[in-house]
C-alpha positions, 0 to 999 in steps of 0.5 A: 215369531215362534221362538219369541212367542215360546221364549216369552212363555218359558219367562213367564213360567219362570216368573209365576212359578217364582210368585211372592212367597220364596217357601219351597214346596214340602216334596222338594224340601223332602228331596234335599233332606233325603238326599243329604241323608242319602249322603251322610249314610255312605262311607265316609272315607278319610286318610287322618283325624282332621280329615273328619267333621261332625255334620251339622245338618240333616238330624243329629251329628254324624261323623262325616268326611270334609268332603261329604260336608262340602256337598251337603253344606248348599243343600242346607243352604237351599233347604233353610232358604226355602224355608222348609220345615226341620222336624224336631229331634232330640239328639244327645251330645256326639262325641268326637269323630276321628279317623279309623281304618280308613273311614269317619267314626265317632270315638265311643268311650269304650267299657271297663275291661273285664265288663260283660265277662261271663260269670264263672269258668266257662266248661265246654264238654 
């Protein structure tokens, strides 16, 4: 009778904590995005250029390995599907992400040669 009794109030907590409104709690929300952030900010380790993605979710493109998309893939999932509010931000175009020395970058134009050299002869005394 005890085991019926405590499995019945398990349900019942379930079902209430479930209610009519599918939106998750803000805190949790927070969770699943610093959790994604948390993800996206390691190394991203790849052996060749399509190894590396741009990620989609959370803020701007990040350059990310297919791996770390796959994971973060259901917690963007879950994330929208609790309706969770996405903060605004403005996020420029990202260049492309390929493989370097073993990890994910972005590819950054690189600046003209001879730029930021030092005006005149350099004298060390």
């Amino acid at each position: 009778m005890r085991v019926v009794t405590l499995g019945a109030l398990a349900f019942l907590a379930l079902f209430s904590s479930l209610g009519c409104s599918s939106k998750m709690d803000p805190k949790e929300c927070d969770k699943i995005r610093g959790e994604a952030f948390d993800l996206l900010n390691k190394a991203q380790h790849c052996n060749a250029d399509a190894d590396c993605k741009q990620s989609d979710w959370p803020g701007c493109a990040k350059p990310v390995s297919g791996h770390t998309l796959d994971t973060i893939k259901p917690m963007a999932e879950n994330y929208k599907k609790g309706q969770c509010e996405e903060p605004t931000v403005k996020c420029d175009t990202p260049p492309e992400s390929y493989c370097k020395q073993g990890l994910c970058v972005h590819r950054h134009k690189g600046t003209p040669e001879g730029a930021g050299a030092p005006a005149g002869d350099i004298i060390i005394k």
